[in-house]
C-alpha positions as CSV (number, residue, x, y, z in Angstrom):
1,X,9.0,-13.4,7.5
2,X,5.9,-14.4,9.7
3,X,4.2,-17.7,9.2
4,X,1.3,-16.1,8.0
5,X,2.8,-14.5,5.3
6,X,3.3,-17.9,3.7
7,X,0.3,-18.9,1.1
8,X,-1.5,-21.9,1.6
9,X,0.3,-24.3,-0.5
10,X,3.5,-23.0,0.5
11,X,2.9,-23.5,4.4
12,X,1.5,-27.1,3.3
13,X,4.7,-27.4,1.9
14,X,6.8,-26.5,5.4
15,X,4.5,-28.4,7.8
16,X,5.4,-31.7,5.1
17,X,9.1,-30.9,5.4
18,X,8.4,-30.5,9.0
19,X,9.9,-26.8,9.4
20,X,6.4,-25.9,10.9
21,X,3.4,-27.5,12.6
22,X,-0.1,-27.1,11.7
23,X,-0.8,-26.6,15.5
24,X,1.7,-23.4,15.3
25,X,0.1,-22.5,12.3
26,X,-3.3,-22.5,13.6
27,X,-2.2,-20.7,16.5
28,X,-0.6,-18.0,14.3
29,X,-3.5,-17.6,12.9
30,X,-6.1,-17.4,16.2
31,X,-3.3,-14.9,17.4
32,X,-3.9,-12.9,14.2
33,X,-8.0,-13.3,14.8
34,X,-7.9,-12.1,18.6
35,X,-5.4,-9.0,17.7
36,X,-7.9,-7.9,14.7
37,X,-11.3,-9.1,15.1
38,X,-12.3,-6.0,17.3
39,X,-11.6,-3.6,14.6
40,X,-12.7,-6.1,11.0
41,X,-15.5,-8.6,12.1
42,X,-14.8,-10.9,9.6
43,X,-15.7,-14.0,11.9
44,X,-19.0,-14.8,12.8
45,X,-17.8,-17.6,14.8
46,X,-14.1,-19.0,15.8
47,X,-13.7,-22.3,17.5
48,X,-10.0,-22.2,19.2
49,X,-10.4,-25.4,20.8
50,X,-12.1,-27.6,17.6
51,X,-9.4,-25.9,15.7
52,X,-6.2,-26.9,18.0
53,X,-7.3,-30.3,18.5
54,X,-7.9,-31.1,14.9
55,X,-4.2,-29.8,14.1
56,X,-2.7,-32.2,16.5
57,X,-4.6,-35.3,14.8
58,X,-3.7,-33.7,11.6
59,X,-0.2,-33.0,12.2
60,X,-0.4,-37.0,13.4
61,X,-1.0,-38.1,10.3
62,X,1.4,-35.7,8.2
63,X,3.7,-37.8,10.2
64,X,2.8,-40.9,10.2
65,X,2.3,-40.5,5.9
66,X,-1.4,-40.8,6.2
67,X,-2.1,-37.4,4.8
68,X,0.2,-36.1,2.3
69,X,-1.7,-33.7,-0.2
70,X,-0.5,-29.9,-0.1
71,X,-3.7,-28.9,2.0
72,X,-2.7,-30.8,5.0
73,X,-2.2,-29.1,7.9
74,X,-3.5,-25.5,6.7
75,X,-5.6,-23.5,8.7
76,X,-8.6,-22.3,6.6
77,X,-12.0,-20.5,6.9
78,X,-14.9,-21.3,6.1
79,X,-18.1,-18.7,5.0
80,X,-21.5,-19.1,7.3
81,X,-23.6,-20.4,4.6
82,X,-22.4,-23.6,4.6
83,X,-22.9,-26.2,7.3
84,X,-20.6,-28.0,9.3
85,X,-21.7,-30.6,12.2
86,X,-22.2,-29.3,15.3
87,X,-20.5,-25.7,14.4
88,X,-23.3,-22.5,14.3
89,X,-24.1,-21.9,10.6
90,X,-26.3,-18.6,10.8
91,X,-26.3,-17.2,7.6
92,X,-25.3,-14.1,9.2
93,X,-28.8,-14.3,10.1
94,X,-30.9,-13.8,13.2
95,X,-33.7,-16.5,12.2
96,X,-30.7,-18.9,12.3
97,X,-29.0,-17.9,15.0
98,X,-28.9,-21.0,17.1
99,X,-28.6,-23.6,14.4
100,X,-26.2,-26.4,14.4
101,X,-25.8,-28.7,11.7
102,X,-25.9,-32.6,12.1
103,X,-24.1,-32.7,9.1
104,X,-21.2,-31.0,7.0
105,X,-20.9,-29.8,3.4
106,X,-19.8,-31.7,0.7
107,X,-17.5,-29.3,-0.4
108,X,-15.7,-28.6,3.3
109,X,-15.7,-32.7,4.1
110,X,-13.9,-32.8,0.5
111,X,-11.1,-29.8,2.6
112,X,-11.0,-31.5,5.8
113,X,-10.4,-35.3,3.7
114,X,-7.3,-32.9,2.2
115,X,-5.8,-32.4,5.8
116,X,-7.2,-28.6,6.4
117,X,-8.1,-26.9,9.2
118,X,-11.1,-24.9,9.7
119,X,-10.5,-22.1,11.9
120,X,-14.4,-21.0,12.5
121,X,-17.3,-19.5,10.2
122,X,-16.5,-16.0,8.5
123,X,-19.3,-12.7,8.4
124,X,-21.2,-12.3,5.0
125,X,-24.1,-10.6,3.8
126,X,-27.2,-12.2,5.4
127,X,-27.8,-15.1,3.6
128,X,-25.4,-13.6,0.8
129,X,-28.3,-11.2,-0.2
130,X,-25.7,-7.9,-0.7
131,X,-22.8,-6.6,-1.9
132,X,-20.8,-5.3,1.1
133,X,-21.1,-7.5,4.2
134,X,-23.3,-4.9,5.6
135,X,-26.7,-6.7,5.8
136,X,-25.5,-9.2,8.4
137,X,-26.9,-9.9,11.9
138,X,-23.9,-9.9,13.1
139,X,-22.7,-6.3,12.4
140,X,-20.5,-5.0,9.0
141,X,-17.3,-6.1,8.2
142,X,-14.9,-3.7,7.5
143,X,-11.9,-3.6,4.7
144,X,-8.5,-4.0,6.4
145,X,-7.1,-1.6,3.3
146,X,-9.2,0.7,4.8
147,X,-11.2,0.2,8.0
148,X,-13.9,3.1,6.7
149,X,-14.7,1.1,3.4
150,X,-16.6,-1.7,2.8
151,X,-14.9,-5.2,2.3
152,X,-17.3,-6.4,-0.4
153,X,-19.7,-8.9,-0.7
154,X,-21.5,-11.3,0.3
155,X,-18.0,-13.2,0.8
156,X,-16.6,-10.4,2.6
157,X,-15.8,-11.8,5.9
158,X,-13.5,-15.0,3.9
159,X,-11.3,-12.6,1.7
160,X,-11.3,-9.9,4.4
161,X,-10.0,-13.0,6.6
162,X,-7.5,-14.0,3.7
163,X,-6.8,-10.2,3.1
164,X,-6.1,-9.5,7.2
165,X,-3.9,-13.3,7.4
166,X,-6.2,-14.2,9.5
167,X,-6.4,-17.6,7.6
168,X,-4.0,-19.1,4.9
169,X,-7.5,-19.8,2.8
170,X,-11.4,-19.6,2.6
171,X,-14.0,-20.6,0.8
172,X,-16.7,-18.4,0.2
173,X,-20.1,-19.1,-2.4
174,X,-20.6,-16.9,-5.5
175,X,-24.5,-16.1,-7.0
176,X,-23.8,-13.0,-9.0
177,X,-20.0,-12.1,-7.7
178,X,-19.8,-13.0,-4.0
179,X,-16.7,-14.4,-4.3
180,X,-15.0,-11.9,-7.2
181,X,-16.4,-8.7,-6.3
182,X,-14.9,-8.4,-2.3
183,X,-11.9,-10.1,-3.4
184,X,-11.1,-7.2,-5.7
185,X,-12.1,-4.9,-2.9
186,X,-10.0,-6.6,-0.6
187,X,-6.5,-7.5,-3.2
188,X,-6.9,-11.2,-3.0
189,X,-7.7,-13.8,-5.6
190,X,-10.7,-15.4,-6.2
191,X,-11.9,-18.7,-8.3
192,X,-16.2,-18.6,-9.0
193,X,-15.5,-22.4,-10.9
194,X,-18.2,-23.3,-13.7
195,X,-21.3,-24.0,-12.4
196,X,-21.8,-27.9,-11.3
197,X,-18.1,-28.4,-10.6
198,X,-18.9,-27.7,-7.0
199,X,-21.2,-29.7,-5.2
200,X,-23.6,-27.4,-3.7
201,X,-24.5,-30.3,-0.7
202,X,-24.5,-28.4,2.5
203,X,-24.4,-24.7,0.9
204,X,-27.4,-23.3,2.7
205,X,-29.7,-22.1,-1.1
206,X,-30.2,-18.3,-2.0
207,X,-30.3,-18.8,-5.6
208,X,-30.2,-22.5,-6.6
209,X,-29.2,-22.4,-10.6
210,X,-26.9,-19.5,-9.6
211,X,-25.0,-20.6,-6.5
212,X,-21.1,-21.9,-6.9
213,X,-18.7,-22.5,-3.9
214,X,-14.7,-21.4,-4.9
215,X,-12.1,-20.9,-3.3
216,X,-10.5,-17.4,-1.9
217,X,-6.6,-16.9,-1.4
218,X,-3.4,-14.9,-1.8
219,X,-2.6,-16.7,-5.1
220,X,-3.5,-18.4,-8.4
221,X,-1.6,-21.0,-7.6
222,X,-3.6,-21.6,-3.5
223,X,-7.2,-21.4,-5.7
224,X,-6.1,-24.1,-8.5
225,X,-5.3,-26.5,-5.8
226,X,-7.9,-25.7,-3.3
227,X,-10.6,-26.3,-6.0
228,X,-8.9,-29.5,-6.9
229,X,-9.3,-30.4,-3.3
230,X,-13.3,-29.1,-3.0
231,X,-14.4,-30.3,-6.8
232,X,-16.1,-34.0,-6.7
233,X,-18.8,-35.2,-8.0
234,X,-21.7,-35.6,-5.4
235,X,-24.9,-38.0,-6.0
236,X,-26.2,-35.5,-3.3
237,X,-26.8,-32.5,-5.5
238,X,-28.7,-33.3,-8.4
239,X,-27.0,-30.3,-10.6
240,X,-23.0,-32.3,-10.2
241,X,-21.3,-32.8,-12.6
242,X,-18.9,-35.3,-13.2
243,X,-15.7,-34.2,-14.8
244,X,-12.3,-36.0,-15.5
245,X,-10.2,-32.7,-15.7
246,X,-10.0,-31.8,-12.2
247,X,-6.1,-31.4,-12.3
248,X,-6.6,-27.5,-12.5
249,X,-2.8,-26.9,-11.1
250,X,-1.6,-28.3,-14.5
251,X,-2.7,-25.1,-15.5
252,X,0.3,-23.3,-13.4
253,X,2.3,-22.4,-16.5
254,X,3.8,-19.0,-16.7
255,X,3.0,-19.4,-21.2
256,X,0.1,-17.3,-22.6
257,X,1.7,-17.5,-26.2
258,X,-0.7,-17.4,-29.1
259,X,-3.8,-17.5,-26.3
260,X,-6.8,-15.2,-28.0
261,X,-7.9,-12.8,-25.0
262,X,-11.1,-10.4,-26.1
263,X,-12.0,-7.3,-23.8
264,X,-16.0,-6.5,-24.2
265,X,-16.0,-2.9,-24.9
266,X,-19.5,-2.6,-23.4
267,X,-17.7,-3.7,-20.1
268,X,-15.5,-0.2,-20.3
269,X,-18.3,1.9,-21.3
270,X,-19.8,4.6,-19.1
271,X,-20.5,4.0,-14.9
272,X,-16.6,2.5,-15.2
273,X,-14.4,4.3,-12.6
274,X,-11.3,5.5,-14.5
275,X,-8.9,4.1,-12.6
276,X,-9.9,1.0,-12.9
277,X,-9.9,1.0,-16.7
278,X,-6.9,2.4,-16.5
279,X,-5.7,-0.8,-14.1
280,X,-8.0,-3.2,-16.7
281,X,-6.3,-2.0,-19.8
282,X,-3.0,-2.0,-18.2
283,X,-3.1,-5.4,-16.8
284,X,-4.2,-6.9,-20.7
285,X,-1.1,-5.0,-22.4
286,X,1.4,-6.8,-19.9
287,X,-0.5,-10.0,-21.1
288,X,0.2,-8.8,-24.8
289,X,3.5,-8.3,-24.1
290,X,3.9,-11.7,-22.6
291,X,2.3,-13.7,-26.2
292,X,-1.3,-13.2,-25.9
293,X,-3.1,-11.9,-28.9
294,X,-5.5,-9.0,-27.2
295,X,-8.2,-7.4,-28.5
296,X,-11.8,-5.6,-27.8
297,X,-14.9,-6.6,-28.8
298,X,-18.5,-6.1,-28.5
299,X,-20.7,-9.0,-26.2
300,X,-23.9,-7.4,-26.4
301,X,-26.8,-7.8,-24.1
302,X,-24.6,-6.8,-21.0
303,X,-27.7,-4.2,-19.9
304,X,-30.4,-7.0,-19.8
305,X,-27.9,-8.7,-17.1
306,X,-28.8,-7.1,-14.1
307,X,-32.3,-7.2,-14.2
308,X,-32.9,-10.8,-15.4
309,X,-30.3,-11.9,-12.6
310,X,-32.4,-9.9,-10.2
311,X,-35.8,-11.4,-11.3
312,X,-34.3,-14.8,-11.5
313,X,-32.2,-14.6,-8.0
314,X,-35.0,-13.4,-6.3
315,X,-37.7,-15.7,-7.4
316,X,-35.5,-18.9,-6.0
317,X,-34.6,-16.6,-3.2
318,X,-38.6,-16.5,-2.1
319,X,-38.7,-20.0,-2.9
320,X,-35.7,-21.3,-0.7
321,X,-35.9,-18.9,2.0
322,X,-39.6,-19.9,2.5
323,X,-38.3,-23.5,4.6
324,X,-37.3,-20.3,7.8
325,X,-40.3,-20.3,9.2
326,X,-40.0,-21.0,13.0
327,X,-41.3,-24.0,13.5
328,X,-38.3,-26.9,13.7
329,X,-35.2,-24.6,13.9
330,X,-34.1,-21.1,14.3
331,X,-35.6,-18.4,15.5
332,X,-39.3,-18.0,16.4
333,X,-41.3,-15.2,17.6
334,X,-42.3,-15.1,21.3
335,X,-45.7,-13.9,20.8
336,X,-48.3,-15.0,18.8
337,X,-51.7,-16.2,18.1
338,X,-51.8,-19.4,15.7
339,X,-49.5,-21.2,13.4
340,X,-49.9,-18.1,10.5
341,X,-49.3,-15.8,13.1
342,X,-46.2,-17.3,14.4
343,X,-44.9,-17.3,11.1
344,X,-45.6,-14.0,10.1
345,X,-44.0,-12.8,13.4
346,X,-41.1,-14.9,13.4
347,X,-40.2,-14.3,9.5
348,X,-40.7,-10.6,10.5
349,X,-38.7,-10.0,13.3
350,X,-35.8,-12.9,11.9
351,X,-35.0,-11.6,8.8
352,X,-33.1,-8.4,7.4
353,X,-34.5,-5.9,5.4
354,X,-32.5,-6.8,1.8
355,X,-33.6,-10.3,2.7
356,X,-37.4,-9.4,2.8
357,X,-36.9,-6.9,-0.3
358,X,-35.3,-9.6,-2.3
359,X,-38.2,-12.5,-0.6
360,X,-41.2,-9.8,-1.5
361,X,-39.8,-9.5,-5.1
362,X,-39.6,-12.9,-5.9
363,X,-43.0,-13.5,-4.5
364,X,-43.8,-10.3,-6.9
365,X,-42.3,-12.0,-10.0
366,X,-43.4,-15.9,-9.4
367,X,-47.4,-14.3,-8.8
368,X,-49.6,-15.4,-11.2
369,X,-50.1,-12.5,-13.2
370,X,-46.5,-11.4,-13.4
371,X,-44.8,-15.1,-14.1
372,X,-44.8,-14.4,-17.7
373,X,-43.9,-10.5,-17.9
374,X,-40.9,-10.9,-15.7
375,X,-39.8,-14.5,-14.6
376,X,-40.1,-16.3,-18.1
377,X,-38.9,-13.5,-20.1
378,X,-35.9,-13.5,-17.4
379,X,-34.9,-16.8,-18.0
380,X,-35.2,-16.3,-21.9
381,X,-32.7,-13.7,-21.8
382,X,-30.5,-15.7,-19.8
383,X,-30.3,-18.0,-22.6
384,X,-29.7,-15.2,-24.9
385,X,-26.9,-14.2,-22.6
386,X,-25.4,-18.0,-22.6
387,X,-25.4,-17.7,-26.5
388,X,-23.6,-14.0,-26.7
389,X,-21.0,-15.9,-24.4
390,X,-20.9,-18.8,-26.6
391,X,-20.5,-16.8,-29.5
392,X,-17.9,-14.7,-27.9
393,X,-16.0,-18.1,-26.7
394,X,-15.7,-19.3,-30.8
395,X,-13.8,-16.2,-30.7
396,X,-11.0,-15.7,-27.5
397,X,-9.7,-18.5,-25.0
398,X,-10.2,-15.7,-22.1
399,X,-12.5,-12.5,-21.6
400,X,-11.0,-9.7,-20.0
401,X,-12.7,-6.8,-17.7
402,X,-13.0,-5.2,-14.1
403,X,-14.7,-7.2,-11.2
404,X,-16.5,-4.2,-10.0
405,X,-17.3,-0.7,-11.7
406,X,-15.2,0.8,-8.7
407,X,-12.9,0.3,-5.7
408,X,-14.2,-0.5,-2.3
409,X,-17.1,2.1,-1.6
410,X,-17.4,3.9,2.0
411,X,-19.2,1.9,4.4
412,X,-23.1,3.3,4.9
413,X,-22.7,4.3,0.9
414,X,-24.3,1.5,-1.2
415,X,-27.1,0.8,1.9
416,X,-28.6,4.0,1.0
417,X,-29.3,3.4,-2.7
418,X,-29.9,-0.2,-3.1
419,X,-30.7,0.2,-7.1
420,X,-26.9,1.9,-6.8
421,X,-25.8,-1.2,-4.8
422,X,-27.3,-3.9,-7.8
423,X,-26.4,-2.0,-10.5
424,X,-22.4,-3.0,-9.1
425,X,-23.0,-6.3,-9.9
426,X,-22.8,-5.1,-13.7
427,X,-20.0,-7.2,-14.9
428,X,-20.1,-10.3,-12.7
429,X,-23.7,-11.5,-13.0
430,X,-23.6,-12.4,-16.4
431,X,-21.2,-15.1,-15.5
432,X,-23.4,-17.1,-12.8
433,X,-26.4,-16.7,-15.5
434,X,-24.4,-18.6,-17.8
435,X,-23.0,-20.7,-15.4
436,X,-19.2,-20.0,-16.4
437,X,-16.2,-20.1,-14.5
438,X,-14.6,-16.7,-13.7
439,X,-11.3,-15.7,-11.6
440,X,-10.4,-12.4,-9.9
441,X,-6.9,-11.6,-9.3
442,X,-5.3,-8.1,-7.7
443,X,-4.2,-5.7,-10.7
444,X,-3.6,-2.5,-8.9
445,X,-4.6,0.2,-6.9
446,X,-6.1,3.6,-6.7
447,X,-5.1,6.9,-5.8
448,X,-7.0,6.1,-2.5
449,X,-4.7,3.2,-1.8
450,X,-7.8,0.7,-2.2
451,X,-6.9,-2.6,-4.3
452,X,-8.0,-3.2,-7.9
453,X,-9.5,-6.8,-9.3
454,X,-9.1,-7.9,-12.6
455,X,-11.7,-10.1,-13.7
456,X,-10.6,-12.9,-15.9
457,X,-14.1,-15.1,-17.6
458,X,-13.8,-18.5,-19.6
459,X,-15.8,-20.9,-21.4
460,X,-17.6,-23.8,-19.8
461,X,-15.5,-26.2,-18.0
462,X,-12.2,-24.5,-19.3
463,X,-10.7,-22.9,-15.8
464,X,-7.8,-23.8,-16.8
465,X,-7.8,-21.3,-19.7
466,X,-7.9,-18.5,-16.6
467,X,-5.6,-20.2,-14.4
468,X,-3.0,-19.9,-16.8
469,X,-3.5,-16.7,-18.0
470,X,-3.9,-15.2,-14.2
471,X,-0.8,-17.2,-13.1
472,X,0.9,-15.4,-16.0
473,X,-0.4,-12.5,-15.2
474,X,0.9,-12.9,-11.4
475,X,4.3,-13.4,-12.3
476,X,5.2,-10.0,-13.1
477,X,3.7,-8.4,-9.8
478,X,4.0,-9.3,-6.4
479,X,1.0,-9.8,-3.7
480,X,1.0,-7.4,-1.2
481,X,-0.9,-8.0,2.0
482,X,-2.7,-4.5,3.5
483,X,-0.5,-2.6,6.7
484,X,-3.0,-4.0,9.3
485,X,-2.4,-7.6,8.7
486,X,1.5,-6.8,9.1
487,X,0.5,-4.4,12.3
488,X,-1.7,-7.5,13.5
489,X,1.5,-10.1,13.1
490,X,3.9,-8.3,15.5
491,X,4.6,-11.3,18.0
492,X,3.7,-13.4,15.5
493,X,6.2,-16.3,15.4
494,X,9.1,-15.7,13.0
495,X,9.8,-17.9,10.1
496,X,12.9,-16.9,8.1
C-alpha cells in the first residue's frame, strides 16, 4: 500500500506513532504532483520548498508533544480563493495574477494551528463563477476518472487533487455546490457545513450570504475532523457564529436506527440522468436496510431555485468583484487615458467572460428599475425556500438526493450553453440559499465508469445528522481511488 493511499486521519495517525514522517509524506505527495500535473492541472500554484520546510518544524513538534491533534503532519491543499501570506492567491484569475497576501485565512491558520501542511493553491473556476474548472486563467482542469471530462466545479482543482492523491485533503469554498457537485464528479466526499460555521475571513467574496468553506476528502470520517479543525468562531467575519457542538467526529457512529430520511420527489423528476436515480435510490434502500425509516416526499419550490440563486449570486457578485479595478493590486491595463479609462481597460482585459456575464447581471438586477422585479422578489423566495426546508426538517432528520442531474460532462460541453451549465446546479443551490449544511459522498458509477455523488442535506446546525448517516452509508462500500492516481504512485514509497 502506498502512503498516499492512506486518508488523512489515518496518515496523522502513522506520523504520531512515528511509522511515517510528515516530510515523506509531503514528498509523496509533490512526487504524485510532478508525475500528474502535466496531464490534470489541478494546481495553480505548488510551493516544494514552503512545504518541506514546514514538515520538518512540524514533524518537530509531533515529537517533541507540542502538536498532537490527528491533522498534524498532513499534507493538504488549499483552493485559490483564499489567502495565505506571502503565497499567490489568483482566483484563477488574470486581474489577480501577481497578488500576495499579507495575511492568511481564518479558516487555513485554524489547519495550519492543527499541524497540516499546505502543499500549494489548487485551479478552480475563476473566482468560483462555474461549474467545471473551465473558466480559469490558468487553463481547465481535467477529471482523473477520465482525462476528456470535466472535474466539476468551482472546487475542481481540490477534489481533483484529493481524487488524483495528490494531497491527503483540501479545502475548497461552496456558493451553490462548489464543493458537492466536483466531488461527485470526481468520487470523493465533500462537507458544504451550515452557513456561519466557517469563518469566511480571508475567503476572497463571490457571493457573501452564500459562501461556506468545507472540507474535501476520501472519507466521512477525514471531513468530520477537518471541519472540527477549520470551524471557530471569528470576531473577523461579522456572519460567525458561535457554536458549542463543534465535536462533529462524535458523529462517526455506524447506527442510523429509527433516523427519518425523506427523498424530495421533485429532486427525481425529469432532467435526472437515470443512472443516477438508479445509484440515489439504491444508496437510500441500503440505508433502510441498515434502520432508517425512508421515504419520498414533495419539497416544493425546487424550480424557483435556480433563478433566485442566480439573481441573488450575481448581484453580490457585481458588488464584491467591483474592489478589482487596477489601481492598488492586480492587474492593470497598459494603455489608457484617465482613471475611468484605466478601469474600464484593465477590468476588460483582467476578467473572464462568465465573470463579466455574471458582474453585468448583477449590475442588471441591482439597477434601479429592476431592484424590485428581480433582486427583492429573489430574496423573498429565498425565504420561502428556507420555510419549505423548515417544514420538510419537522418531518426527516436527513434529505436524500443526487449532487448533480448527471455524471461528469465532456470537457468544452457545458461552456457552450451556459443556461445548460446553471440549470446543473438544480439540486445544490437550494441548500446555500438556506444556508444549510449539506455532504456528498461517492455512491456509484456509471456505465461510462465516471463516479456517482449522493447528496445528503440536514437542518441548521445538525451536520452531525449527515455525518452519521454518510458514515453509515460508507461502511458497506469501499472508496476507490481512479487508475491514474495508482499509475501516478509507481515509485511511490511503500507502506505495508
Amino acid at each position: 500500500m502506498s502512503i498516499l493511499d492512506l486518508t488523512a486521519v489515518q496518515l496523522g495517525q502513522k506520523i504520531k506513532s512515528k511509522e511515517i514522517t510528515s516530510v515523506e509524506a509531503v514528498e509523496a505527495a509533490i512526487k504524485q504532483i510532478k508525475a500528474l500535473e502535466p496531464e490534470l492541472n489541478c494546481f495553480v500554484t505548488v510551493d516544494e520548498e514552503r512545504a518541506l520546510k514546514r514538515a520538518a518544524e512540524v514533524q518537530k513538534m509531533i515529537c517533541d508533544g507540542i502538536l498532537t491533534g490527528p491533522l498534524a503532519g498532513v499534507p493538504a491543499a488549499i483552493k485559490d480563493n483564499m489567502c495565505i501570506e506571502g503565497m499567490l492567491t489568483t482566483c484563477s484569475s488574470k486581474i489577480l495574477y501577481n497578488f500576495k497576501p499579507t495575511y492568511t485565512a481564518r479558516a487555513v491558520r485554524n489547519l495550519e494551528q492543527a499541524g497540516a501542511v499546505v502543499l500549494g493553491k489548487t485551479n478552480m473556476d475563476e473566482f468560483a463563477m462555474g461549474s467545471t474548472t473551465e473558466t480559469s486563467a490558468y487553463g481547465e482542469t481535467k477529471n482523473p476518472w477520465n482525462t476528456e471530462h470535466v472535474p466539476g466545479g468551482s472546487s475542481g482543482g481540490s477534489c481533483g487533487a484529493v481524487a488524483a492523491n495528490e494531497c491527503f485533503f483540501a479545502l475548497g469554498s461552496d456558493t451553490g455546490g462548489s464543493i458537492r457537485q466536483p466531488s461527485s464528479f470526481c468520487g470523493v466526499t465533500g462537507l458544504k457545513p451550515t452557513y456561519g460555521t466557517v469563518s469566511r475571513y480571508g475567503l476572497i467574496a463571490y457571493g457573501s450570504s452564500l459562501d461556506q468553506i468545507g472540507p474535501v476528502a476520501k472519507d466521512v470520517t477525514d471531513c468530520a475532523i477537518i471541519l472540527e479543525a477549520i470551524a471557530s468562531h471569528d470576531k473577523m467575519d461579522s456572519t460567525s457564529v458561535k457554536r458549542e457542538d463543534c465535536d462533529f467526529s462524535s458523529a462517526l457512529v455506524d447506527d442510523v436506527k429509527g433516523m427519518k430520511i425523506g427523498i424530495p420527489r421533485d429532486y427525481l423528476g425529469d432532467g435526472l440522468d437515470t443512472e443516477v436515480r438508479e445509484a440515489v435510490l439504491n444508496a437510500a434502500n441500503v440505508l433502510k436496510e441498515k434502520g432508517a425509516v425512508v421515504e419520498e416526499f414533495d419539497l416544493s419550490l425546487v424550480e424557483y431555485a435556480i433563478p433566485a440563486y442566480y439573481v441573488i449570486a450575481s448581484a453580490e457578485a457585481s458588488s464584491n468583484l467591483s474592489r478589482f479595478d487596477g489601481v492598488k493590486y492586480g492587474y492593470r491595463a497598459k494603455e489608457y487615458e484617465g482613471l475611468h479609462s484605466m478601469y474600464k481597460k484593465s477590468r476588460s482585459e483582467g476578467f473572464g467572460a462568465e465573470v463579466k456575464r455574471r458582474i453585468m447581471l448583477g449590475s442588471f438586477v441591482l439597477s434601479s428599475g429592476y431592484y424590485d422585479a428581480y433582486y427583492l422578489k429573489a430574496l423573498k423566495t429565498k425565504a420561502l425556500i428556507k420555510k419549505a426546508f423548515d417544514r420538510a426538517f419537522e418531518a426527516y432528520d436527513v434529505i436524500l438526493g443526487p449532487a448533480a442531474p448527471s455524471t461528469a460532462p465532456k470537457l468544452g460541453e457545458s461552456l457552450s450553453d451556459p443556461l445548460k451549465m446553471y440549470l446543473g446546479d438544480i439540486y445544490t443551490v437550494s441548500v446555500n440559499l438556506a444556508g444549510l449544511p449539506a455532504m456528498t459522498v461517492p455512491c456509484g458509477k456509471d456505465s461510462k465508469g465516471l463516479p456517482i455523488g449522493l447528496q445528503m442535506i440536514g437542518d441548521c446546525f445538525k451536520e452531525k445528522n449527515i455525518i452519521r448517516a454518510g458514515f453509515a452509508f460508507e461502511k458497506t462500500r469501499a472508496y476507490e481511488a481512479p487508475e491514474l492516481a495508482k499509475r501516478g504512485e509507481q515509485g511511490v514509497m511503500r507502506h505495508e
